[in-house]
C-alpha positions in Angstrom: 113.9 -209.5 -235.0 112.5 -209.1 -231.7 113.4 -206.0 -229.5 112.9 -206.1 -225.8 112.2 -203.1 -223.7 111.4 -202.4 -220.0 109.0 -199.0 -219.7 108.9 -197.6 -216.2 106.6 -194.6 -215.1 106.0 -193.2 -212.0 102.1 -192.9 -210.3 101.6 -190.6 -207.4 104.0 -188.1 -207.9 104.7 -185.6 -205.0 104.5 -181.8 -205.7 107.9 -181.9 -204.5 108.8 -184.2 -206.9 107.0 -182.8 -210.0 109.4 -182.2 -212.8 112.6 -183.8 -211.3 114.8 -185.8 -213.2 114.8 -189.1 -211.6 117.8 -191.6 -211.8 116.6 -195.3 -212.0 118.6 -198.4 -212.2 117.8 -201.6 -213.9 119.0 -204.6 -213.1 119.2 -207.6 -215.9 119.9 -211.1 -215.9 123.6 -211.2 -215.2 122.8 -208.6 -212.5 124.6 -205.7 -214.3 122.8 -202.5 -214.1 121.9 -199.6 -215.9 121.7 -196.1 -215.1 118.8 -194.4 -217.0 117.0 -191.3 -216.4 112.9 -190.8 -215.7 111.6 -187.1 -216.1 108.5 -187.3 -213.3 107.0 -184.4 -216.3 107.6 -186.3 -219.3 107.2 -189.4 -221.0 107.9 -193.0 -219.5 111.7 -194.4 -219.2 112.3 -197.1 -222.0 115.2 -198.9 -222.1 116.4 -201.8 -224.0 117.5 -204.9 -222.0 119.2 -208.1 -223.8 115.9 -210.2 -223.7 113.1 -212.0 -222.4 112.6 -212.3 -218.1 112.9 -210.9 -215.0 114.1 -207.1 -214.8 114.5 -205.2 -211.1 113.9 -201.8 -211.2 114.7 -199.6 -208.6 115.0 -195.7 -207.5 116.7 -193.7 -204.4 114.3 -190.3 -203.6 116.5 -187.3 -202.7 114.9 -188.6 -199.4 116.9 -191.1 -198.9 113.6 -193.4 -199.8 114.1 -196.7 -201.9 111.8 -197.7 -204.2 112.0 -201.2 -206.3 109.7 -202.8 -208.7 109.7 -205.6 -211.2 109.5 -205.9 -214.7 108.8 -208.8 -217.3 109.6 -208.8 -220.4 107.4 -211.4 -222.9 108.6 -213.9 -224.7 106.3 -213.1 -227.5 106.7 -209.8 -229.4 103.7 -207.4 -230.7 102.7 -206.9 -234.1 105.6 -204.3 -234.0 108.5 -206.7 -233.1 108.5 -205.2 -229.4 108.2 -207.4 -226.1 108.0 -204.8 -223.8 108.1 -205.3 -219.9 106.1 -202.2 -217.8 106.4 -201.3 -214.3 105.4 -198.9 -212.4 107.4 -196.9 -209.2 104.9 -195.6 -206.8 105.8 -192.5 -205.3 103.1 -192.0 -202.8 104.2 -191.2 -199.3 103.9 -194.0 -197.0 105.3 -194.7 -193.0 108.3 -197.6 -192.9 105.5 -200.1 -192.1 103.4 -199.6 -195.2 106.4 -199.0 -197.6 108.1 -202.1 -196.2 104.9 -204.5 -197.0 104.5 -202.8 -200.2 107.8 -203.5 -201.1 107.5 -206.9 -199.8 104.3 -207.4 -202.1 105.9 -206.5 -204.9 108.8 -209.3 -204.1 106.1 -212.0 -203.8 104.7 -210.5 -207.4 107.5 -211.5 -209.1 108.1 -214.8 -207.2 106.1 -216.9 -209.4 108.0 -215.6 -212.8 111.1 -216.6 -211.0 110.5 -220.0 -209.8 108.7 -221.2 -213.0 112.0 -220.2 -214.8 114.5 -221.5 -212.3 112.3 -224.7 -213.0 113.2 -224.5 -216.6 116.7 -224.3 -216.0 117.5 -220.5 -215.9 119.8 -219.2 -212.4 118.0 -217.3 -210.1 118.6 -213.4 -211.0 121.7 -212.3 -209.2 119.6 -209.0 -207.9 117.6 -211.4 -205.6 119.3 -211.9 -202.9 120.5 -208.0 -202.5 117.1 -207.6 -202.7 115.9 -209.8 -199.8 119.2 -208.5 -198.2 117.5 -205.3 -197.9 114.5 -205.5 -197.4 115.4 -207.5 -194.7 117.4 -205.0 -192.9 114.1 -202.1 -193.5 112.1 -204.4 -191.6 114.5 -205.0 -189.0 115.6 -201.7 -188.5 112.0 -200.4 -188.9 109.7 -202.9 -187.1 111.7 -204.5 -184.3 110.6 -207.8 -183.0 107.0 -207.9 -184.2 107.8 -206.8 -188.2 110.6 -209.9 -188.0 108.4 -212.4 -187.4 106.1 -211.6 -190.0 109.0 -211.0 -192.5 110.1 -214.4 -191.2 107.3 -216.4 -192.1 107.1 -214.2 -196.1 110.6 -215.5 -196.8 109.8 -218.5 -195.8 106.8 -218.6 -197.8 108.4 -217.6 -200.8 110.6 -220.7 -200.7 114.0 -218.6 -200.2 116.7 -219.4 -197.4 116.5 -216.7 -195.0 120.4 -214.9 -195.8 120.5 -213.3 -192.1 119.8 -214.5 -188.5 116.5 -213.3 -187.1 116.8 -214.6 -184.2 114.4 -216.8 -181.5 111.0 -215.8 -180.3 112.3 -213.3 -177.6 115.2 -211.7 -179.8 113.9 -208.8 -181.5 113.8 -205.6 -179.5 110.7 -204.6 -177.4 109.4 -201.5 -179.1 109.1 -198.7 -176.8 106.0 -195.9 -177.5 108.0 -192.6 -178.2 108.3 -190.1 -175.4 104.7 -187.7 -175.6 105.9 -184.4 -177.5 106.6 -181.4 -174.9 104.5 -178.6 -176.3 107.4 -176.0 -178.0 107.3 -172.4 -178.0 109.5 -169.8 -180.0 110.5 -166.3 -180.3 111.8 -164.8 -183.6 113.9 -162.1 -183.7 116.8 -160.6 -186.7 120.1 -160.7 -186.3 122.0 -157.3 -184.9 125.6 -158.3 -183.7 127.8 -160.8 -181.2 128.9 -160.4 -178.1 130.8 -161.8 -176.0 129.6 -163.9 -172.1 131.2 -165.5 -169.4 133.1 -168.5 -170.8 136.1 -167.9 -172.7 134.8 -169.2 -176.1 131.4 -168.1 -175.6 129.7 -166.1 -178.1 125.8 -164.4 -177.4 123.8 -163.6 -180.6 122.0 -160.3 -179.5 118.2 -160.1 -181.7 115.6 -157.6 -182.5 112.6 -159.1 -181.2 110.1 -159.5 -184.2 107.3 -162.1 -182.6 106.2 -165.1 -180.9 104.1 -167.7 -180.8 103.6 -172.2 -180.3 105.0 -174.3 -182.3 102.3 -176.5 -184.5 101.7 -179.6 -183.1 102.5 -181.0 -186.3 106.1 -179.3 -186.0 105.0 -176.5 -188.2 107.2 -172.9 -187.5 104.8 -170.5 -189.3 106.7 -168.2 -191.8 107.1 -164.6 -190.1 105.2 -161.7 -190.3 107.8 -159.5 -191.4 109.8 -160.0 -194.4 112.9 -159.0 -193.4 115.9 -159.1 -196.1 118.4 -161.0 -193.7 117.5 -164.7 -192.0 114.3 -165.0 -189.4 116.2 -166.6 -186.1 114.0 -168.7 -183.3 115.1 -169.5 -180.1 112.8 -172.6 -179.5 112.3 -174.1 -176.1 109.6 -176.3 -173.7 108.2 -175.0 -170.7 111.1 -176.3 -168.7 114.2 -174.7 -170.7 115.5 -178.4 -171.2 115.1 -178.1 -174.7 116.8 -174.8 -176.3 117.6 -174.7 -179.8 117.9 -171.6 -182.2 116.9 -172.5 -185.8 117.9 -170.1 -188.6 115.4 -169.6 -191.7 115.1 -167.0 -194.5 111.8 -168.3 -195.6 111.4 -168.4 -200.2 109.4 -166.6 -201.8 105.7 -168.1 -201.2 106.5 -168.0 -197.6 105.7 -171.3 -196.3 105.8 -172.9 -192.8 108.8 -174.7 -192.1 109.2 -178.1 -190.1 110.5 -179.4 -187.0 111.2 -182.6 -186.0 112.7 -184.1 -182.3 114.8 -186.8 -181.7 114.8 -188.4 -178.2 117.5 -190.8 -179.0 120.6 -188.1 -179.8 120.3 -186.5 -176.1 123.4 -189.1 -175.2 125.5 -188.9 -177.9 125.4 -186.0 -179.9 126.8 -182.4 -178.5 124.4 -180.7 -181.1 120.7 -179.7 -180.7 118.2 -182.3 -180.6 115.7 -180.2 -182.8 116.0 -180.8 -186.9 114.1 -178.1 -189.2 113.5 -178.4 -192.8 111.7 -175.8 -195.5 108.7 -177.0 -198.0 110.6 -178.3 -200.5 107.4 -177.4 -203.1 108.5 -174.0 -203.1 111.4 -175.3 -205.5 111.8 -178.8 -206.6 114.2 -179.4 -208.7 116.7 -177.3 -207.0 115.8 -178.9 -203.5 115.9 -182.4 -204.9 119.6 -181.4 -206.0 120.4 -180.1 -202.5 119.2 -183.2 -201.3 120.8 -185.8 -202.9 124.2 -183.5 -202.1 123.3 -183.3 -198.3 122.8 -187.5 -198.4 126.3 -187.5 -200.4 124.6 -188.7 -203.8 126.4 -186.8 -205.9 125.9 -188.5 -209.6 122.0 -188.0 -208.9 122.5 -184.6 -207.5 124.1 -183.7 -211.1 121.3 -184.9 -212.9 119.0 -182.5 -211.5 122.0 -180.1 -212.2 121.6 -180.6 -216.2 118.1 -179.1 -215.5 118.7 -176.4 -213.2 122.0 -175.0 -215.0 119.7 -173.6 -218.2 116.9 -172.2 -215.7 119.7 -170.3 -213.7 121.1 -168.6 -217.1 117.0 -167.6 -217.7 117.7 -166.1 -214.4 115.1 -168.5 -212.3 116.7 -167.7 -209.1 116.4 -163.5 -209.0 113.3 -163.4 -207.0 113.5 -165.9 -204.2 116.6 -165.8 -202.3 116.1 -169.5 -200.8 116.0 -170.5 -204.8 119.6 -169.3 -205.3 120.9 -169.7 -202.1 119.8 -173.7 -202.9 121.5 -173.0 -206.2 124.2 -171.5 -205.4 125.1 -174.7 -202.8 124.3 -177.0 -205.5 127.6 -175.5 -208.2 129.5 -175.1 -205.5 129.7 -178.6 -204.4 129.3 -179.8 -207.7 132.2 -178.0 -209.1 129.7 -176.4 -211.7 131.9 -173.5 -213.8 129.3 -171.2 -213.8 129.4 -171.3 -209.8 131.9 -168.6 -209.2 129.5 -165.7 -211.6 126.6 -167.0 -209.4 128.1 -166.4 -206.2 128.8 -163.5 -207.2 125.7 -162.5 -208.1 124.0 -163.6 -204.9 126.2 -161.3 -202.7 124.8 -158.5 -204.7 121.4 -160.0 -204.2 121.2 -160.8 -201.0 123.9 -159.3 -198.5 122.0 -159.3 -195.5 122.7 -163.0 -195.6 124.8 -165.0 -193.9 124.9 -168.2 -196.3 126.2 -166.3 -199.6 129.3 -164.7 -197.9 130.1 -168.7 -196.4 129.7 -169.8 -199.8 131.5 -166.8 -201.6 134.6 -167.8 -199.3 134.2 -171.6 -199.9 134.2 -170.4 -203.6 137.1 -168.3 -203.4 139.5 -170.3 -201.2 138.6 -173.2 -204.0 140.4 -170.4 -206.3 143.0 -169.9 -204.5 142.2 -166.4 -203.4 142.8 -166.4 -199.7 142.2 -162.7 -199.1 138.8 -162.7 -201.1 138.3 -165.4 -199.4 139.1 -163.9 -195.3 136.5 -160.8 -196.4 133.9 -163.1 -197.1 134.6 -164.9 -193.9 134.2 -162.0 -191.7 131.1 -161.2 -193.8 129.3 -163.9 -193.1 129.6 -163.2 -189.4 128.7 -159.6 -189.6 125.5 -161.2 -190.9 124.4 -163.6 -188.4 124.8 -167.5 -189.3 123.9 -169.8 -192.1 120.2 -170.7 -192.7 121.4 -173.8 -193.8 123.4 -176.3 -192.1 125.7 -177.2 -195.3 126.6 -173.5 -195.0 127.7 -174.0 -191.1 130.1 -177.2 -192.3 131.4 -174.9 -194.9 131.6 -171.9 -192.1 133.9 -174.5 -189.7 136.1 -175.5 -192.7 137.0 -172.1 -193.3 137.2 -171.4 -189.8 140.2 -174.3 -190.2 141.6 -173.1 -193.0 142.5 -169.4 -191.9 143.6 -171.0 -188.4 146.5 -173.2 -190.1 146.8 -170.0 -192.8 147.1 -167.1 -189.7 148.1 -168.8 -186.8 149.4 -165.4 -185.2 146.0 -163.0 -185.9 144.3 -163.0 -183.1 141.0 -161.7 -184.7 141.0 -164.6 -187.2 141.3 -167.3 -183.5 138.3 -165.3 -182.4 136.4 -166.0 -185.4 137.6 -169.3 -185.9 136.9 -170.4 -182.1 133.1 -168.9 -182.6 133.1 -171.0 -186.0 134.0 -174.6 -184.1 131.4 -173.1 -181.0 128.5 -173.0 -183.6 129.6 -176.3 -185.6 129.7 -178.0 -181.8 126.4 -176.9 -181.3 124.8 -177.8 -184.7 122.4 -180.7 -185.7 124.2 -182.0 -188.5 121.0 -183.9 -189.5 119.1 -181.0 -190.1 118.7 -179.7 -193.0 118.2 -176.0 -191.8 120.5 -174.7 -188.9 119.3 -175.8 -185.6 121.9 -175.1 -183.0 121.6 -176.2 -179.5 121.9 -172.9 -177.0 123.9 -173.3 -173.6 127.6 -172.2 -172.7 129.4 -171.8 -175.6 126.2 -170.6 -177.7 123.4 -168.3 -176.5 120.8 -165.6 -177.5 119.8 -162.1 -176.1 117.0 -160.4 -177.3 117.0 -156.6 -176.4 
C-alpha cells in the first residue's frame, strides 16, 4: 500500500532564526489544513497527506513575513511504498519586490501540475484562489501602480480570472521617492528621578549624562560604553529639534547595536513618536521569535517556541543576560505559562534597576489577585525609569487603569496613573523597543 508524504525543509536560514521551532501549514485537496511543526536545527517536516497531487505549503516568520511553496506528491511510489512530495521554504531576506516575484514564481511552478489535472477532471485546489487573493494584495500594497500591471499580465498569463479590480492604466497610485533621511543625533544618559514642568500632566525624566554621538546611517544606535545595571535612555533628535524621541534600551549580553527605523507617513495621525527601535534579535532567537509572534498577536505560534524555551529557563538560560529573561519573562506572562509567577520573581531579584520586571511583576500579580503586591510593583517600576520595551509600556497604562478604577480617592495613585496614560500617549506602539515622542506632556533633562 502506497503512503504519501510531503517533506518540507527550510534553505537560508537566518541567525535569528537558527534553532526556532517553526509552525507550517499544509494545505490538501479539499483545502483543509494542517498544523505541523519544522525545527530550523533538525531534520525535515514530513507529514502524511491523503494522496497523490497538489499540496500548498506555507509559513508566517515571527516577522510578520509569509512564505508559501508547493509540493507534489507522485503518483508512483519508491521501492519503499513512499510517494513523497518535497518542497522547500526559503528563508533568505529579501525587499517586498523580490519576495513578491519569488512568490509569484513559485505560483507559476505549480501552474502546469494544476491545469493538466483540472484537464483530467480533478477541481482546482480550493487553496488557489486565497492564494492569488494574497498575493495580489502584497503586490498592491507593495508596488503601487507599476507592480499591478505586471501582476496583471502573470495572472492573466496563468489562465486564472483576476478575483480583484486592478483598475485602468492611470489607477494605481504614483509612487513617491521617500523623504531623504535627516541625519539623527543622540545623547544617552541613566535614569535618576521625575519631576514635575509647566503643564499640569507633565512629567520631565531628569538623566545622568553618560555620552553622545550620530546615529548610523543605517539606523544603527551603538550599544553604550558603560554597562550600567538599569536601562541606557536616548533622547534622539535632527538638527532642527522637529524630530525628538527618547528610546529606552538595556542592551543583552553581547552588547549589540540596536536599530532605528522612521516613518514619514505616522506624522498625521499618530500622537506617538515617529521613531521605531528594535534589538538584534541574534542575541537570543528562540526567545525573541516568541516575543514576536506575541507582539503580532500570534499566540498559538508564540507557544510553540514556548515548549522550547520552558526546559532552557529551568536550566537557568536566562541568569546572565537580563534582555534574555526580561524577553522570557514577557513571553509566560502573556502566555499564561505556570511557571511565570517563580520567574518574575526571580527577575526582580536579578535585575531591580529595571523598570520592565517591576511592570511585569504587577501585571503578574494583579492576574493573582494581589492588588497590594501588585500597587508596590507599580510604584517600582517608576522609581526605575520606564520600560525598555514597549509591551511593558501597554502593560504600564493597564495598570495605570486598574488602580484608577481600584483608588479613585488617592491622589498619589492619579499622579502616577496620569504620568502612565502621558507616556502611553507618547509611545510608538509599533516599536518594538520604547520610543516615546518628547514635547509637553513628556520631556528630558540631563544635569
Amino acid at each position: 500500500m502506497t503512503r504519501y508524504l510531503v517533506e518540507v525543509q527550510a534553505s537560508n536560514v537566518p541567525d535569528n532564526l537558527a534553532g526556532v521551532p517553526l509552525a507550517v501549514e499544509i494545505f490538501d485537496q479539499d483545502g483543509k489544513a494542517s498544523r505541523n511543526v519544522l525545527q530550523l536545527s533538525g531534520e525535515p517536516l514530513k507529514r502524511d497527506v491523503p494522496g497523490e497531487g497538489t499540496y500548498l505549503v506555507r509559513t508566517t516568520l515571527p516577522s510578520g513575513r509569509v512564505i508559501s511553496s508547493i509540493a507534489e506528491t507522485p503518483a508512483v511510489a519508491d521501492e519503499n511504498g513512499l510517494a513523497v512530495g518535497r518542497t522547500v521554504l526559503d528563508l533568505q531576506e529579501a525587499d517586498a519586490l523580490a519576495e513578491f516575484w519569488r512568490e509569484a514564481k513559485s505560483f507559476l511552478g505549480a501552474l502546469a501540475a494544476i491545469q493538466e489535472s483540472v484537464k483530467q477532471g480533478a477541481p482546482i485546489p480550493p487553496w488557489v484562489a486565497s492564494w492569488v487573493n494574497e498575493l495580489l494584495a502584497r503586490g498592491k500594497e507593495n508596488a503601487g501602480g507599476i507592480l499591478q500591471s505586471a501582476l496583471a499580465y502573470v495572472l492573466d498569463k496563468i489562465g486564472l480570472a483576476v478575483l480583484a479590480n486592478l483598475g485602468g492604466e492611470d489607477a494605481g497610485p504614483t509612487i513617491e521617492p521617500p523623504p531623504a533621511a535627516p541625519i539623527l543625533n543622540f545623547r544617552c544618559g541613566s535614569f535618576v528621578e521625575w519631576e514635575a514642568h509647566g503643564a499640569p500632566t507633565g512629567s520631565t525624566i531628569v538623566l545622568k549624562p553618560l555620552q553622545e554621538g550620530t546615529i548610523g546611517l543605517d539606523g544603527t544606535i551603538p550599544a553604550p560604553m558603560e554597562n550600567i545595571r538599569a536601562a541606557h535612555l536616548f533622547e534622539i533628535a535632527d538638527s532642527t529639534k522637529q524630530i525628538r524621541s527618547l528610546v529606552v534600551w538595556k542592551p543583552g549580553i553581547n552588547r549589540r547595536p540596536a536599530r532605528l527605523s522612521l516613518d514619514f507617513s505616522t506624522v498625521g495621525y499618530r500622537s506617538g513618536s515617529m521613531l521605531s527601535a528594535s534589538f538584534d534579535p541574534e542575541e537570543d532567537p528562540i526567545t525573541a521569535s516568541c516575543f514576536e509572534y506575541l507582539t503580532r498577536g500570534a499566540f498559538e505560534d508564540a507557544r510553540l517556541g514556548l515548549e522550547a524555551l520552558v526546559p532552557l529557563l529551568k536550566q537557568g538560560y536566562a541568569e546572565a543576560d537580563p534582555i534574555r529573561g526580561i524577553l522570557a519573562g514577557y513571553v509566560l506572562y502573556k502566555l499564561g505559562e505556570p511557571s511565570a509567577d517563580t520567574f518574575i520573581r526571580s527577575l526582580c531579584e536579578r535585575s531591580p534597576d529595571v523598570a520592565d520586571v517591576h511592570v511585569l511583576a504587577c501585571a503578574q500579580s494583579i492576574a493573582a489577585g494581589k492588588s497590594d503586591e501588585a500597587l508596590l510593583s507599580f510604584n517600582e517600576a517608576f522609581v526605575r525609569g520606564i520600560p525598555a520595551f514597549t509591551e511593558g509600556i501597554k502593560l504600564l497604562r493597564d495598570g495605570a487603569n486598574y488602580f484608577r478604577d481600584l483608588h479613585p480617592q488617592d491622589e498619589s495613585v492619579r499622579q502616577l496613573a496620569r504620568r502612565a496614560s502621558a507616556i502611553a500617549a507618547a509611545a510608538n506602539f509599533d516599536s518594538t523597543l520604547a520610543c516615546l515622542r518628547l514635547g509637553l506632556d513628556l520631556d528630558v533633562r540631563f544635569l
